[in-house]
C-alpha positions in Angstrom: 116.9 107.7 108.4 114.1 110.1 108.3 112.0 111.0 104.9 113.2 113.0 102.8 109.1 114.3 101.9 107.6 117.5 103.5 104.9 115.4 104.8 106.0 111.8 106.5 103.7 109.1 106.5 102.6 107.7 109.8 104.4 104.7 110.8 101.6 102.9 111.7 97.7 102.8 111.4 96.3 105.2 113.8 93.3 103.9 116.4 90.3 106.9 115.7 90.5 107.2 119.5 94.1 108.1 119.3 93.4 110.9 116.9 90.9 112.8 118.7 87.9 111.0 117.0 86.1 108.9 119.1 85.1 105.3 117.5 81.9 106.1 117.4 82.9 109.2 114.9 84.1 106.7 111.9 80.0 105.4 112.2 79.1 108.9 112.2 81.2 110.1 108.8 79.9 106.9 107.0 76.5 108.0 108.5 76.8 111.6 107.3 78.2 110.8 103.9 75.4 108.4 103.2 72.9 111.1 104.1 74.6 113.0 101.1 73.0 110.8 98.8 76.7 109.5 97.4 77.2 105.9 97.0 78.7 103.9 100.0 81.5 102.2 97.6 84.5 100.3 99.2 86.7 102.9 97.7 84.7 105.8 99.4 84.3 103.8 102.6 88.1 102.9 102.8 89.0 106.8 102.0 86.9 107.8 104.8 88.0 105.3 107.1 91.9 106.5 106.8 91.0 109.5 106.6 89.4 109.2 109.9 92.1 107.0 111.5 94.9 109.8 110.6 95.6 112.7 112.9 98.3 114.1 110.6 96.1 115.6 108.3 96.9 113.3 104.6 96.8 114.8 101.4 94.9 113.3 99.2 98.0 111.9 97.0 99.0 110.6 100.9 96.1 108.5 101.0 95.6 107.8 97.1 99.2 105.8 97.7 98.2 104.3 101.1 95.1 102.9 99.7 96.9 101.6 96.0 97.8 98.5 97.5 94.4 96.8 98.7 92.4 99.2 96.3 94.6 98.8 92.7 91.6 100.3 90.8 90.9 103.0 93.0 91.8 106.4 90.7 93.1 109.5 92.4 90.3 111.5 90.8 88.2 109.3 93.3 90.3 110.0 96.3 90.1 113.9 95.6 86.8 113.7 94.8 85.7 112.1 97.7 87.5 114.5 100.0 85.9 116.8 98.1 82.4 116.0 98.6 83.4 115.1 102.6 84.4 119.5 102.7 81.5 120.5 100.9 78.9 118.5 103.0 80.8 120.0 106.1 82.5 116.7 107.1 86.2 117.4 107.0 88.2 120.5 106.5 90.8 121.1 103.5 93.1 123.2 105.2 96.2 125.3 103.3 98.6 125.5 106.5 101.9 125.6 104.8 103.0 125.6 101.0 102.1 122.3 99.0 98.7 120.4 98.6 95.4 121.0 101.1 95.7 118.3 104.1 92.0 117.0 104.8 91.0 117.3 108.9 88.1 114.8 109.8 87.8 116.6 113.5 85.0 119.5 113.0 84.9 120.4 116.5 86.6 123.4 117.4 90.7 123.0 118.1 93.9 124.3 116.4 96.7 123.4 114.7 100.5 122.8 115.3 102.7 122.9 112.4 106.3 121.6 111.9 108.3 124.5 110.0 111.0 121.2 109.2 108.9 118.4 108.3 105.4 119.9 108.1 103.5 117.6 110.3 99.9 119.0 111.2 98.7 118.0 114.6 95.4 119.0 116.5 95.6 121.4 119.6 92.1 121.0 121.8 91.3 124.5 122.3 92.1 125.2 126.3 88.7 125.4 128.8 87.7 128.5 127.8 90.1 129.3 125.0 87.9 128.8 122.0 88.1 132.2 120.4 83.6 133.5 119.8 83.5 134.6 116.5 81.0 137.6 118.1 84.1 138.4 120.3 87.4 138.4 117.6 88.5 141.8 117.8 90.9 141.7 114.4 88.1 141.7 112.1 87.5 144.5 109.7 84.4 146.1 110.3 82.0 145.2 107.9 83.8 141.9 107.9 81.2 138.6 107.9 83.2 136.5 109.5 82.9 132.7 109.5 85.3 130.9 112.4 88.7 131.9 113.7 91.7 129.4 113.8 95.0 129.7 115.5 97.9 127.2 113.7 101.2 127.3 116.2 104.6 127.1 114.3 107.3 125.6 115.7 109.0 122.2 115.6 107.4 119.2 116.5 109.1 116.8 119.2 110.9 114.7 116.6 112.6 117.7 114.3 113.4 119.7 117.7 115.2 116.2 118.8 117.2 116.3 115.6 118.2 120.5 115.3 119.5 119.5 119.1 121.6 117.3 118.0 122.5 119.1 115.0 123.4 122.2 117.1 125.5 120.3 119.9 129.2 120.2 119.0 130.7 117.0 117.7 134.2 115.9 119.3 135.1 115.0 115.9 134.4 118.4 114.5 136.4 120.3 117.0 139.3 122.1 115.7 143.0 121.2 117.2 145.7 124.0 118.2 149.0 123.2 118.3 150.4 123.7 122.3 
């Protein structure tokens, strides 16, 4: 039986590699947010290290409640705030795809996003050879316009949901309608 939330928790833990960040990439976040001056606390280390090791994008209540168990003490103000302070040094995104809470990306090179209109999965799409978008060269802008980065986010219906409206779609045998002969 599937969730019944917008935004499914992963089965399992994710390897980093499998989500697009290379091993060496968990080393660099810890790296980076020690260079912020903020304290290397095991709360902070094991936000960053699911947060790193997730390619669905969590929310912050998403990893507050994975992290409850082995970290009891851990607040959600610490969670948030630690995201927080990962997006303002520049070492995740909080991104607003869909209605409901920010989602927090750890992968700052340049890709997009897929979006699940049913269950609201976010995955990462590597930007084809060539396909990155130069800011210099979007041509929507408004003139005068400063702009910062350009992002495309597909909508559709991931693998699992577009299983399930198949089946939903294809007739039953059992809900066919009998005529009298």
């Amino acid at each position: 039986m599937k969730s019944t939330l917008p935004w499914p928790r992963p089965a399992r833990r994710v390897d980093p590699s499998d989500a697009g960040l290379p091993r060496e990439s968990v080393s660099e976040l810890i790296a980076c947010l020690r260079a912020t001056g903020l304290k290397l606390t095991p709360q902070r280390l094991a936000i960053v290290r699911e947060l790193a090791a997730d390619p669905t994008h969590p929310t912050a209540q998403e990893l507050f409640e994975r992290l409850r168990p082995e970290l009891p003490s851990m607040s959600f103000a610490t969670v948030y705030n630690t995201l927080d302070s990962l997006a303002s040094a520049g070492l995740c995104a909080a991104l607003s795809l869909s209605p409901g809470p920010a989602r927090f990306d750890p992968n700052m090179r340049p890709h997009d996003h897929a979006v699940c209109d049913r269950c609201g999965q976010v995955r990462d799409v590597p930007c084809e050879a060539g396909g990155e978008i130069q800011v210099g060269e979007a041509s929507g802008a408004p003139s005068g316009f400063d702009l910062r980065t350009v992002e495309r986010v597909y909508r559709g219906l991931c693998e699992d949901c577009a299983a399930e409206a198949a089946r939903e779609q294809s007739p039953s045998p059992r809900g066919r309608a009998r005529h009298p002969a």
